[in-house]
C-alpha positions in Angstrom: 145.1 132.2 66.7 145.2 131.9 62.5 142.7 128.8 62.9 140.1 131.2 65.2 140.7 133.9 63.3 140.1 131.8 60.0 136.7 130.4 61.8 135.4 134.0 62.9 136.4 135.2 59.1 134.3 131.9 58.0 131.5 132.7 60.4 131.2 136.3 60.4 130.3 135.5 56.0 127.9 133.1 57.2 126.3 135.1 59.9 126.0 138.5 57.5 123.9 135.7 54.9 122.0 134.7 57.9 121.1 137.6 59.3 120.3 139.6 55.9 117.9 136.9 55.3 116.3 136.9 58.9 115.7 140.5 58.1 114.4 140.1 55.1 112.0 138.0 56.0 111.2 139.8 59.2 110.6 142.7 57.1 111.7 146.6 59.0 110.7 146.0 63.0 111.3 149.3 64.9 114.1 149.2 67.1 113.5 150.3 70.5 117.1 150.7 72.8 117.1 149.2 76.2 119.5 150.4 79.2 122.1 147.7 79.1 125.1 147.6 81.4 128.2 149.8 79.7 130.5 147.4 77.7 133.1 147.5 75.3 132.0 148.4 71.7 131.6 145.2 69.8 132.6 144.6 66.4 129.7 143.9 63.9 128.4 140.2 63.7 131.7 139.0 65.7 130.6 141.4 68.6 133.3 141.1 71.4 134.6 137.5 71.1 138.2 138.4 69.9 138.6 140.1 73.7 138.1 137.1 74.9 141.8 135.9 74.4 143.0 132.5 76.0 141.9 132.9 79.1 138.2 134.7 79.1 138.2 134.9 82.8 141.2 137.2 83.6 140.6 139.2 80.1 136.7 139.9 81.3 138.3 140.8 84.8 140.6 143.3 83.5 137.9 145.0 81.0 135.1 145.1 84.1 137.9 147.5 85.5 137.2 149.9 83.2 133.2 149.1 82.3 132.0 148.4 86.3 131.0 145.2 87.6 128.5 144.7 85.4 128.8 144.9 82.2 127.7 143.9 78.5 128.8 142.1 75.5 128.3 140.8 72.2 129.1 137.1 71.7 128.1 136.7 68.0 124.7 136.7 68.4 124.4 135.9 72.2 123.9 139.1 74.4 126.0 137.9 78.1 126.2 140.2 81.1 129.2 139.7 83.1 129.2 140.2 87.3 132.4 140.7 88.8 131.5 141.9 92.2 129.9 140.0 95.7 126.7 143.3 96.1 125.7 142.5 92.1 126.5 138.7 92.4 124.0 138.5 95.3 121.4 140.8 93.4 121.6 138.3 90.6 121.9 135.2 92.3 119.6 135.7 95.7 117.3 138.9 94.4 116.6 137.1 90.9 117.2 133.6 91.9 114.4 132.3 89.8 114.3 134.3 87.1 117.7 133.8 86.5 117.9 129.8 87.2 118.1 128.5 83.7 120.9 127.5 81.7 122.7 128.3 79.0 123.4 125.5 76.9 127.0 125.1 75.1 126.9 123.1 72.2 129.5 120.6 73.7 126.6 119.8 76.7 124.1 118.6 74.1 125.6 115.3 72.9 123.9 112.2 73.8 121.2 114.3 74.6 123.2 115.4 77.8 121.7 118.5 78.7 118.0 116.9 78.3 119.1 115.2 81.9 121.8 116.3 83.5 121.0 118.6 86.3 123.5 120.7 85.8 122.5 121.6 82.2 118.4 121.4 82.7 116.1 124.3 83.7 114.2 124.7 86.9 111.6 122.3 86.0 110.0 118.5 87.9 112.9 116.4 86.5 115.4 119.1 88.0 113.7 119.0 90.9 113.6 115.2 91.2 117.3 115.2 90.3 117.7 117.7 93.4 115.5 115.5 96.0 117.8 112.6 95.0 120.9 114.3 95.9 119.6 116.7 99.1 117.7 113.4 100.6 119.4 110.5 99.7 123.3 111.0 98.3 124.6 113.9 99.7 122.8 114.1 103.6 125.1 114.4 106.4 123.8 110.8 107.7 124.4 109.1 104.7 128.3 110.7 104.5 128.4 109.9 107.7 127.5 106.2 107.1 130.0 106.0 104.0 132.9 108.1 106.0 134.9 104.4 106.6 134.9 104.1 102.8 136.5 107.3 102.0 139.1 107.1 105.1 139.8 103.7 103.2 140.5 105.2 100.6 142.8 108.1 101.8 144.8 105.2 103.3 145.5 103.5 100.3 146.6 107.8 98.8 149.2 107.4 102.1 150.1 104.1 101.7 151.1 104.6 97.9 153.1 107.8 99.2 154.9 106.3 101.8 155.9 103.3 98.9 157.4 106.6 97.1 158.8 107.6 100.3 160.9 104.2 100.2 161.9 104.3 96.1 162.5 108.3 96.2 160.1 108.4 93.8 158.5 112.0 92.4 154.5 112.2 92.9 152.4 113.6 90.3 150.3 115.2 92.8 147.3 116.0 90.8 147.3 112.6 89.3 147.2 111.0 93.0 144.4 113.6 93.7 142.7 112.4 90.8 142.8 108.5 91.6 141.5 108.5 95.3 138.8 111.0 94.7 137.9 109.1 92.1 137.6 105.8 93.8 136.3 107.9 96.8 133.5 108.9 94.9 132.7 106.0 92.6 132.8 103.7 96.6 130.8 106.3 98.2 128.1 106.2 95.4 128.6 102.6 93.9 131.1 100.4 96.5 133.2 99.5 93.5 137.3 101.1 92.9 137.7 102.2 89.2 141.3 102.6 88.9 144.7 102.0 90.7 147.8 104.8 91.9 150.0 104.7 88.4 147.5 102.6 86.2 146.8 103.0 82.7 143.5 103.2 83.5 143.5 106.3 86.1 146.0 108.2 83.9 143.7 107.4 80.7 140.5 108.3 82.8 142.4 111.7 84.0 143.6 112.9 80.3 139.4 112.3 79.3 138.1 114.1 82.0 140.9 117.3 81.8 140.3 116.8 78.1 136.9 117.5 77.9 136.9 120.1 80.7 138.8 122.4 79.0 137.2 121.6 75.5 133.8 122.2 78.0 135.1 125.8 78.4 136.5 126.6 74.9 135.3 129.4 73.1 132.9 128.1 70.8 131.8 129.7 67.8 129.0 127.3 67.6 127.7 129.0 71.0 127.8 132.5 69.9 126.2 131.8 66.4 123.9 129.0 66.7 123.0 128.4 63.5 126.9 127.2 63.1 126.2 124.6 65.5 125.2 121.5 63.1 128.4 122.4 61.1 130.8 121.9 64.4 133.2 124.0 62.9 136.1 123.9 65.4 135.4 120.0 66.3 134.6 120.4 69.6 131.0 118.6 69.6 133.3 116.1 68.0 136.0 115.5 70.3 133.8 115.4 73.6 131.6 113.0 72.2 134.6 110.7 71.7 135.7 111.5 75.0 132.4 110.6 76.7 132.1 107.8 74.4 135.6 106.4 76.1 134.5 107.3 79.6 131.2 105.0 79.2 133.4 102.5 78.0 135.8 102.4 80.7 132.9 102.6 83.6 131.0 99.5 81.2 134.5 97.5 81.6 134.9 97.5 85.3 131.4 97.1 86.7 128.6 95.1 85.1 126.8 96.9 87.8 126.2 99.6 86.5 124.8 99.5 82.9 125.0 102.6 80.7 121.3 103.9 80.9 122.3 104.3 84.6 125.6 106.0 84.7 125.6 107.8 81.6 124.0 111.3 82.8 125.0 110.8 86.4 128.9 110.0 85.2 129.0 113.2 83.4 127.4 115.3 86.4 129.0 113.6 89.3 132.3 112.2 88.0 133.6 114.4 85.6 132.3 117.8 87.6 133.8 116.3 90.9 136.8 114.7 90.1 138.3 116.9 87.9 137.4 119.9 90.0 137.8 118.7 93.3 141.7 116.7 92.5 142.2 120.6 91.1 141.8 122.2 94.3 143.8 119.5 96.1 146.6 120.0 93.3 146.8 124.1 93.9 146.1 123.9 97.6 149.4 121.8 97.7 151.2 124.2 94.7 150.2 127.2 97.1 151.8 125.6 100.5 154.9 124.2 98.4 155.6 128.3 97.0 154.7 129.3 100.3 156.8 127.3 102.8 155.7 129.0 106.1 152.3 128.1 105.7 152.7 124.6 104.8 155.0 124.2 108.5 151.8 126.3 109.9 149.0 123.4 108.4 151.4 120.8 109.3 152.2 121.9 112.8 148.4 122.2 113.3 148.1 118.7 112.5 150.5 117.6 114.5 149.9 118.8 117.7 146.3 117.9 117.2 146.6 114.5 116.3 149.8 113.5 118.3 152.4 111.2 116.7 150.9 107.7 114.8 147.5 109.4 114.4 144.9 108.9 111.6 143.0 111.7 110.3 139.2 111.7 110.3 136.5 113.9 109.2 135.4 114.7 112.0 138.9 115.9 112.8 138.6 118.6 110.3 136.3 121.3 112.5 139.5 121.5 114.8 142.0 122.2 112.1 140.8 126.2 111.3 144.0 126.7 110.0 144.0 124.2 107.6 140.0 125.1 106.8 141.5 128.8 105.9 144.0 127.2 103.3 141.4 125.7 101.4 139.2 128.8 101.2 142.3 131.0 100.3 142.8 128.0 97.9 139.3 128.4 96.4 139.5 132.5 96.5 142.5 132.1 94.2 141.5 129.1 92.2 138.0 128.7 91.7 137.2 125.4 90.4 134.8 126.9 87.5 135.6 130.7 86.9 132.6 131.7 85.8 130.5 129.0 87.7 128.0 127.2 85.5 126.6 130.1 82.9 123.2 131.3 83.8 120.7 132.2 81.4 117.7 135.0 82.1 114.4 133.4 81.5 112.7 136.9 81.8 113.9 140.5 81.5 115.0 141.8 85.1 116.8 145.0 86.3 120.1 144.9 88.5 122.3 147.7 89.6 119.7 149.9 87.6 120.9 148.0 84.4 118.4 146.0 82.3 119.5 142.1 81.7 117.4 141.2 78.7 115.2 137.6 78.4 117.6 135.2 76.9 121.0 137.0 78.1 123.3 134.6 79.3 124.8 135.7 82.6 128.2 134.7 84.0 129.9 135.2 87.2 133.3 135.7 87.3 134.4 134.5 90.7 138.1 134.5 89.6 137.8 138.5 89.4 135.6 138.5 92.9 138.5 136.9 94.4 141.0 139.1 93.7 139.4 142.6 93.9 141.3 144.7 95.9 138.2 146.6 97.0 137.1 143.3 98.9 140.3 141.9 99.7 143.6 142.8 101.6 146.6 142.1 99.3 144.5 140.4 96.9 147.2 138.2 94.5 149.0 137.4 97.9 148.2 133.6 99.7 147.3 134.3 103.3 145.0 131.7 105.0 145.4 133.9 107.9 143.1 136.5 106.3 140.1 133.5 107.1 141.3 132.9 110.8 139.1 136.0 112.2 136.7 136.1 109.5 133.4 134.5 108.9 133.2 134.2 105.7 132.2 130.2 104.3 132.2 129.0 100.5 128.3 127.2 101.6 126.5 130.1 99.2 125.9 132.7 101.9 129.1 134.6 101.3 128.9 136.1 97.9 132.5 137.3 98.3 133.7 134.1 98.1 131.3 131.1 96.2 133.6 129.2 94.1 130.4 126.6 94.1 128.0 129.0 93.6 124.3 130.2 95.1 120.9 130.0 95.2 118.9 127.4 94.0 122.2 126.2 91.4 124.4 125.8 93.7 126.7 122.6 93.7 125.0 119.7 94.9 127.7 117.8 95.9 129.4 120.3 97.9 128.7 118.5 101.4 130.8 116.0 99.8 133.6 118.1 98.0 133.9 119.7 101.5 135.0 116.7 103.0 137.1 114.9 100.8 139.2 118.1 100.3 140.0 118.7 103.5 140.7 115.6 104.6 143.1 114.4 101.7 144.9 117.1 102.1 145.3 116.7 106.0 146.3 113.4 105.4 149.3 114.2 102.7 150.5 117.2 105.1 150.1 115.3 108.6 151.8 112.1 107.5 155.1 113.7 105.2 157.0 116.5 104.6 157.4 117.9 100.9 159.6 119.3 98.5 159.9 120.1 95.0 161.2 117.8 92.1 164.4 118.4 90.1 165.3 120.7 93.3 163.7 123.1 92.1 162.8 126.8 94.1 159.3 128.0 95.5 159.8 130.9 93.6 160.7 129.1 90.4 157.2 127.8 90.4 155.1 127.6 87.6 151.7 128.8 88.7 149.8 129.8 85.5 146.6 128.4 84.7 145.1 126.6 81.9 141.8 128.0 81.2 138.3 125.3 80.5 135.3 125.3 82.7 137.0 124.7 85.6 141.0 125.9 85.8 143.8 123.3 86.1 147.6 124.2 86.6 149.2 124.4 83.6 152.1 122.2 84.8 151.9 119.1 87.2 152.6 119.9 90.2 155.5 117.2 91.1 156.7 116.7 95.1 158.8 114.3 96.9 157.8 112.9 100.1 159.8 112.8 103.0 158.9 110.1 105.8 158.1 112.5 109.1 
């Protein structure tokens, strides 16, 4: 906190030179007010980012109780309107889709010209749109999955074959970390037939600590973002760090496939990899912290399992429409722990009006879906984990449902959800089917450590470590 405040005292004497010379030279320009959503008062040049705290997403949940669901601050210079509720998310993300498409850009997404490419980063424009072909018609298509399903069921074997080798030495999983390495391989196989690390290599614990690194650095409160002109400076290092980061990750892909040459993977590494490992091994990691603290349900998924599959069996995707117990953990898993918080930030190319509230051109926008999924106006018992709350309902993740899009909607949504869907359900099925669990160090549900560390997408703060039993 004495470093940030340190860098705001720093930045707030650099912004007040800026900004008296910006006005200066712009000479007096009448100021005409425009009907912004109600916010908290922000402090001059610093605006609101000292309410951000540690974790932005449950500090910006708790002031929208008191300002609405939409509402308005001052990031330095940048002007961001935050959504906390399904009826404004779905104004914002289905009424003004397109005019509220674009991106803004974090300061950490522009090294190696990153966002120029990636489409997660690049406006709605011809090379987004060739970027989204590619994935809708070629990568992520239910007959191409289809056709690659034997890989990833390969792969899932290998997870169960390295738990059951645990099973036999008593040895404590680092579930997250197992997570990690077959949806890693899952993915690189599924997009590239080639396995990039092994279960308790250097390489797949090396590749995890990059990825997590430069996730949370991804979602750091960056001085640089809210005051631009900062941003050649680097004052807190971030630009920095992730650069090394990426510039590891390259390496490590370069070193284990002369397949795949840098020009090719770089943009598509950053995107695909980073974005769907880290965030999908997440969700397998708090789906099994949330069944471990909640021992009833984890008998429920595994009894499911078992008396669909019989004793001996082998779970498949196509398995997985059966099992709609096991589909309403992982949505009560993504209510609670949405991959990215906020989703990706959206930016407003031209000035719209939602909820009778003027969004300005150039606003950033973001959604906090952590705050949408525990409302107590939308949800029963909100903080509570209760798959059961899915078993009656209708409600999907696929974009539709804006009480509940961890990936998103609209035209942004997550490309490679059709894949994410798969692989989450069906690693999971296959720890719960095949073993029973308990904690390490014999320690209680309730003693469970289940806070979160906050970056663009949320990890737990703690491994979550389990011993398998043999069923």
């Amino acid at each position: 906190m004495d470093s940030l405040l340190l860098l705001l005292g720093l930045s707030f004497v650099l912004a007040c030179i800026h900004f008296l010379t910006k006005s200066l030279a712009l000479g007096t320009k009448k100021f005409v007010p425009i009907n912004l959503p109600p916010g908290p008062r922000p402090f001059p040049v610093i605006g609101n980012i000292l309410q951000l705290g540690k974790k932005p997403h449950q500090a910006l949940a708790e002031l929208s109780k008191t300002y609405g669901p939409i509402m308005s601050l001052k990031l330095g210079s940048i002007t961001t309107i935050v959504i906390s509720s399904p009826h404004i998310a779905k104004e914002a993300l289905q009424t003004h889709d397109q005019a509220l498409s674009s991106r803004t850009i974090p300061d950490g997404a522009r090294i190696l010209d990153h966002h120029k490419h990636s489409i997660a980063w690049l406006p709605v424009s011809a090379p987004w749109r060739n970027l989204r072909k590619v994935c809708a018609t070629q990568m992520f298509t239910a007959q191409r999955l289809d056709a690659t399903e034997a890989v990833r069921r390969k792969k899932v074997q290998e997870l169960v074959d390295y738990v059951h080798e645990s099973c036999r030495n008593g040895s404590v999983i680092d579930i997250g970390q197992a997570a990690f390495t077959t949806v890693m391989n899952s993915i690189s196989n599924t997009l590239f037939s080639i396995d990039l690390a092994h279960y308790q290599s250097d390489l797949s614990q090396n590749f995890k600590k990059l990825v997590s690194d430069m996730m949370e650095e991804a979602g750091t409160p960056n001085i640089a973002d809210y005051f631009p002109f900062l941003q050649s400076f680097d004052p807190q290092g971030i630009r920095k760090r992730i650069t090394t980061s990426t510039g590891k990750l390259l390496n490590i892909f370069d070193e284990n496939s002369s397949q795949l040459s840098l020009t090719s993977i770089k943009h598509l590494l950053l995107d695909l990899f980073v974005a769907g490992i880290d965030t999908t091994s997440s969700t397998i990691e708090w789906a099994m912290a949330e069944l471990l603290q909640n021992p009833e349900k984890l008998t429920k998924a595994q009894t499911e399992l078992r008396q669909l599959l019989g004793k001996g069996g082998l779970v498949q995707e196509f398995d997985i429409n059966k099992l709609p117990y096991l589909q309403a953990v992982m949505k009560e898993t993504l209510r609670l722990h949405p991959p990215a918080p906020f989703l990706v930030p959206h930016k407003a190319e031209t000035e719209v009006e939602i909820s009778s509230y003027v969004v300005p051109k150039t606003a950033q926008i973001l959604v906090n879906v952590w705050a949408m999924g525990r409302d107590s106006s939308v949800w029963q018992n909100p903080t509570s984990f209760m798959p059961e709350r899915f078993l009656e309902s209708e409600i999907d993740v696929k974009g539709r449902d804006f009480e509940l899009i961890p990936f998103g909607a609209g035209r942004r949504i997550c490309p490679g959800l059709p894949l994410a869907q798969r692989m989450v359900h069906l690693k999971l099925a296959s720890l719960l089917y095949s073993f029973d669990w308990k904690l390490a160090h014999d320690l209680k549900p309730e003693e469970m450590d289940m806070t979160e560390k906050f970056g663009l997408a949320l990890h737990k703060s703690e491994p979550l470590l389990a011993i398998p039993i043999k069923v």
